[in-house]
N, C-alpha and C positions, 0 to 999 in steps of 0.2 A: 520301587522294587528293582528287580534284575537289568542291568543292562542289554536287553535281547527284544525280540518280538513276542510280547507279552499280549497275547490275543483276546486274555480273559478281560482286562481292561479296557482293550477297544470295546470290545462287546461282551456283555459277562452272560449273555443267554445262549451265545453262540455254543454250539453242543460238541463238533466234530471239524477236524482242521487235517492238513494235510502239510509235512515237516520233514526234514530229512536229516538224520540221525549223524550229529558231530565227532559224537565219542561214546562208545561201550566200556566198564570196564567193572570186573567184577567186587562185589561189594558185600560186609557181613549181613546187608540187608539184600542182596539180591545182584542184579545187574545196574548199575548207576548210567544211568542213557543220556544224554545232553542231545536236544533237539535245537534246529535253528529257528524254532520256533514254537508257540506254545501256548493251548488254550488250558491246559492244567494248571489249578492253583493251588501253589505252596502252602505247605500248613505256617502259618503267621499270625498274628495279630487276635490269635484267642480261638481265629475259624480251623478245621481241621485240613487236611489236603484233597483235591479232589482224586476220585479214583476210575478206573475206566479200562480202556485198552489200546495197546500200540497194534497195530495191525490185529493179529489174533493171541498177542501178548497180554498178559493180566499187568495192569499198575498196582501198584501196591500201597503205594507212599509216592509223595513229592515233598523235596525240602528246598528253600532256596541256601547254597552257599557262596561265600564271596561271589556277589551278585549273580551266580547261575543257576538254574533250578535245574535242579537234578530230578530224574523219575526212576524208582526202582519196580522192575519189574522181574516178573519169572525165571525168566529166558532170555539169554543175549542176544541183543540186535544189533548185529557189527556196523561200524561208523561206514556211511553209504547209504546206506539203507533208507529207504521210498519208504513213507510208514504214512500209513491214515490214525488217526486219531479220534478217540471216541470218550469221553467223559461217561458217568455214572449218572445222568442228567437229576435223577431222583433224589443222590445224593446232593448234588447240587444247589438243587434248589429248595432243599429242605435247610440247607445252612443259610441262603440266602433270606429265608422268610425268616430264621431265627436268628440271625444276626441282625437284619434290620432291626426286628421286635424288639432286640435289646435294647438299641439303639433308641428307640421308642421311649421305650421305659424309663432308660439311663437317660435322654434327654427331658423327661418330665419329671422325674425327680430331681433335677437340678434346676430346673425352673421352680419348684413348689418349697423347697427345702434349703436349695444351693451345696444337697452333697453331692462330692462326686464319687464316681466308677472305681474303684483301687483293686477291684480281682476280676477277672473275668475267666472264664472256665466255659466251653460247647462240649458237652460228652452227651449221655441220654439226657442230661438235663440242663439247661445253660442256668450256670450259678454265675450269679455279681454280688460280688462286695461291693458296699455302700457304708461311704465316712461317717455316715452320724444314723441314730435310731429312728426307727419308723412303727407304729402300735400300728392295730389290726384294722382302724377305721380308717388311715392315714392311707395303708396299703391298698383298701379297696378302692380309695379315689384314685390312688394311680390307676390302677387295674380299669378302672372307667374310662380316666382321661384317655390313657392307652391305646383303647379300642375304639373310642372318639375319633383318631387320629383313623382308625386301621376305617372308619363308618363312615368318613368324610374324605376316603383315598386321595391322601394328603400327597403329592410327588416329593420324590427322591432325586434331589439334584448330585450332582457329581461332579465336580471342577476343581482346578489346579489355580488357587488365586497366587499371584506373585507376594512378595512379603513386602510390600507396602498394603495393597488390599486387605492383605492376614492383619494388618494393623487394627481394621477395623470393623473384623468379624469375631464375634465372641465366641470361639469355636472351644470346645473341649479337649485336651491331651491331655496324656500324664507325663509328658515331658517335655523339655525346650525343642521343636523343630526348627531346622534351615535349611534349605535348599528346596527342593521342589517337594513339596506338603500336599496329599489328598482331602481334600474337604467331601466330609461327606454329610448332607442337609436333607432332616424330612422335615419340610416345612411344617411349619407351627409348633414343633413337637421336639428338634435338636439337632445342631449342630456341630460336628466333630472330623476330627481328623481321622483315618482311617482305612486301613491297607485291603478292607474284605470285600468280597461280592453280596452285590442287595438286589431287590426287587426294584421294579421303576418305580411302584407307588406302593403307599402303604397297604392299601387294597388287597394287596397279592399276597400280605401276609396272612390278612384271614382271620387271626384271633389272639388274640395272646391271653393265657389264664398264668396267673401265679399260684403256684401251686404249696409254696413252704417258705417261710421264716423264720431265722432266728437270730438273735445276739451274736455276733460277731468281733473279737476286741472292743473297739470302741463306737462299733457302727451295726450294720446289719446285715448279713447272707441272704440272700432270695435264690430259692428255686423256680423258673418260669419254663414254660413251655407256647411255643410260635406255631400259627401253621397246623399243617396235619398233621404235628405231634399232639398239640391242642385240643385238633376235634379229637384224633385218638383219644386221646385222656376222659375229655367230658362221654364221649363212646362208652369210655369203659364205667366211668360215673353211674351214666346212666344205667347200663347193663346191671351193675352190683345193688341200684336203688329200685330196679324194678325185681331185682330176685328176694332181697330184702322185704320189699311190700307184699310179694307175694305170701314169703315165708310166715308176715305179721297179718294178711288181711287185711291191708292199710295202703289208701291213696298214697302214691307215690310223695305227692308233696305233704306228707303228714308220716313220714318213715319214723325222722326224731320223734315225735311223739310216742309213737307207735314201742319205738326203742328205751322209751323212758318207761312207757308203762310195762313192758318185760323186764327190765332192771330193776324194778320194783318188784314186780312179782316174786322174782328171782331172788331178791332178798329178801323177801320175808319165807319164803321155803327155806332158803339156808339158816333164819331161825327158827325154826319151827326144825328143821335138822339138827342141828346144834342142841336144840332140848332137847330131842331124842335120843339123840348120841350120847347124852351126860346124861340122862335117866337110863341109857341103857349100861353102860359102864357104873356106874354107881351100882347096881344091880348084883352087874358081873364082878366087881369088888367085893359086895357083900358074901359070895359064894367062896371068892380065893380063900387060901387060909396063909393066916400069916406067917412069916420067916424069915431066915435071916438073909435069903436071896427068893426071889420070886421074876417069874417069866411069864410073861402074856401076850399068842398072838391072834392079829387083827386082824380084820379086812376090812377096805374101802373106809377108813378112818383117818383123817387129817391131824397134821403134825399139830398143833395146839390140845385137839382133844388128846392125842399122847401124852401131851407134854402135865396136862392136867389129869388125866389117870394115875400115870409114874405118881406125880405128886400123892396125890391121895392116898394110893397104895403106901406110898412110905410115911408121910403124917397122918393121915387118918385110921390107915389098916394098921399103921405100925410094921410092915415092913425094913431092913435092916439097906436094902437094894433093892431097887424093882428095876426089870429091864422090858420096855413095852417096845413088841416090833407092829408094822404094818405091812404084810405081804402087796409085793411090787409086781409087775411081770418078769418073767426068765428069771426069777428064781433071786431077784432081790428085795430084801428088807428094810425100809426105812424102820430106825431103834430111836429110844432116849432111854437113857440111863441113867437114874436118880438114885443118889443116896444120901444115910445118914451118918454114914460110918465114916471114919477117916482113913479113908484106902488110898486118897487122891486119883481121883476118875483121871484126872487131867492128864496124867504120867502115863497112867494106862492105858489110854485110848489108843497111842501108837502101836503097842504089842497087842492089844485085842484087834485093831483092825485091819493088821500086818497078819494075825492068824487065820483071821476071816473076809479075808479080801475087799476091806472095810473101805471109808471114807469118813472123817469128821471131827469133832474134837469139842471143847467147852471148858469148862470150868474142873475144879477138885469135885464139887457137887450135881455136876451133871453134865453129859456129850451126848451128841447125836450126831445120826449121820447114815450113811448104809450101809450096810455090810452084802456078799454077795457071796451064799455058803448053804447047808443045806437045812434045814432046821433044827434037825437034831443037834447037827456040829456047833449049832451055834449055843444054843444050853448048855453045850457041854463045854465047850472053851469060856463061857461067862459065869459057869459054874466052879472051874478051877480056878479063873482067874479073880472072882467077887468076893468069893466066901471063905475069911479065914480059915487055919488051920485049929485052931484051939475052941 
């Protein structure tokens, strides 16, 4: 990294250092600070930057350029300047437990598989892409091995081998290295090249759960989470499987169940609705009287039973046009609009939903969509506009 006194690598737990400010100068990100030294780490290598304070100055960002890290903060602190230094420790070591983890992960999967690492991403969730596919029973062995490693606090070595030594370590990169190369090693679990701060042992990460996969070009994305992101996570698991059980009356490790036999229930009510609704529409059909446009509105009636009323009303009742709405909130309509006639609905639907503040469209023989207008307005504009003149 930087040609300077890079503190965070002598010692990456060290929290607070003490520096004396090279250069100040103002920046669209803030104040650009160059210190003679430096326990803050540059955003690089996938980790983020650390953040903290210069004396009673906020950091904001650190970036490294042509080899200097710069630190943007608040407020200018003129070159001279005595400054104490204070890192976000929390942030810190939250990236550290999840960058190890990946590391983890990413060196177990290339032991088991031999793919490698091709994206890496640390935001709320550290995503990697992986060269080839992984199914769901493959993932859970990682997710085992992984935590094997974190159950048997595996150490984190850290060393600068010369490139004869690099000869004959199988280390991971995505690209050709020369010159002075960080290796960074959790035994048993992978070895790689690598610019970021870790924990000493895998211990310290604490957990890693994978949280999401999917198909990626030609390999696979994972979502994971390291550390106290992890317990948070399973935290919150648990939290939603104990309101869940409560909701069902159901032992927490019996929720699915529990959830299968409500989705069940639940759909056999929604037939047993369903018949109701078409025995009560049929009903209400046999009441309408037939014409050469006809209007019917609804409550609390889903778009297929409309869409099978309209029908009816115009093959069965013999209707010329049926337009069936479903009263919405604030005063809007979901409509279908079925005909026999050769008006072409499809043309029309633009000027009918332009007059009634509409949305949707379909075929010559039928549109739907919503309209948002008052009820009367609306029979009355589908009345001028449906029913011929002759």
């Amino acid at each position: 990294m930087a040609n300077m006194n890079t503190l965070f690598y002598q010692d990456q737990y060290r929290r607070e250092f003490d520096a004396v400010v090279l250069s100040c100068s103002e920046d669209k990100k803030g104040w650009a600070v160059v210190l003679d030294q430096t326990v803050f780490y540059p955003e690089g290598g996938g980790q983020p930057a650390d953040h903290g304070f210069l004396n009673d100055v906020k950091v904001t960002d650190v970036r490294e350029k042509n080899d200097v890290i710069i630190h943007y903060t608040e407020k200018e602190i003129p070159a001279g300047t005595n400054v104490h230094g204070v890192i976000d420790w929390n942030r810190r070591f939250d990236f550290m437990q999840n960058h190890t983890g990946e590391h983890i992960v990413s060196g177990i999967i290339h032991q088991l598989y031999g793919y490698e690492n091709v994206g890496f991403h640390m935001g709320d969730t550290i995503q990697v892409d992986y060269s080839g596919w992984l199914d769901t029973d493959q993932i859970k062995e990682v997710e085992r091995k992984a935590n094997e490693i974190i159950w048997t606090n595996q150490p984190v070595i850290i060393d600068y081998p010369s490139e004869e030594e690099r000869e004959q370590i199988p280390y991971r990169s995505k690209k050709e290295l020369t010159g002075t190369v960080r290796i960074v090693t959790v035994q048993n679990a992978d070895i790689c090249a690598c610019c970021g701060t870790h924990v000493r042992s895998a211990g310290e990460v604490g957990l890693i759960k994978i949280i999401s996969s999917e198909k990626h070009k030609s390999g696979v994305r994972m979502e994971l989470l390291c550390g106290k992101r992890a317990f948070d996570y399973v935290c919150m698991l648990q939290d939603n499987a104990h309101d869940i059980s409560t909701r069902l009356c159901t032992p927490m490790d019996k929720t699915a169940e529990g959830v299968v036999r409500l989705d069940e229930a639940l759909q056999e009510k929604n037939r047993q609705l369903t018949e109701m609704t078409s025995l009560y529409l049929q009903e209400r059909m046999q009441k309408m009287a037939a014409g050469e446009f006809v209007m019917d509105v609804l409550d609390g009636v889903e778009r297929n039973a409309m869409r099978r009323y309209a029908d009816d009303l115009v093959k069965v009742k013999g209707c010329g046009t049926a337009a069936v709405l479903n009263r919405r909130e604030n005063g809007v309509f979901e409509y279908v609009i079925i005909t026999q006639k050769d008006i072409g609905l499809r043309k029309l639907a633009r000027d009918i939903n332009g007059r009634l503040n509409g949305r949707g469209g379909g075929s010559d023989e039928m549109i739907q969509g919503t309209f948002s207008a008052a009820e009367e307005t609306v029979r009355e504009v589908l009345r001028e506009m449906l029913v011929s003149d002759d």
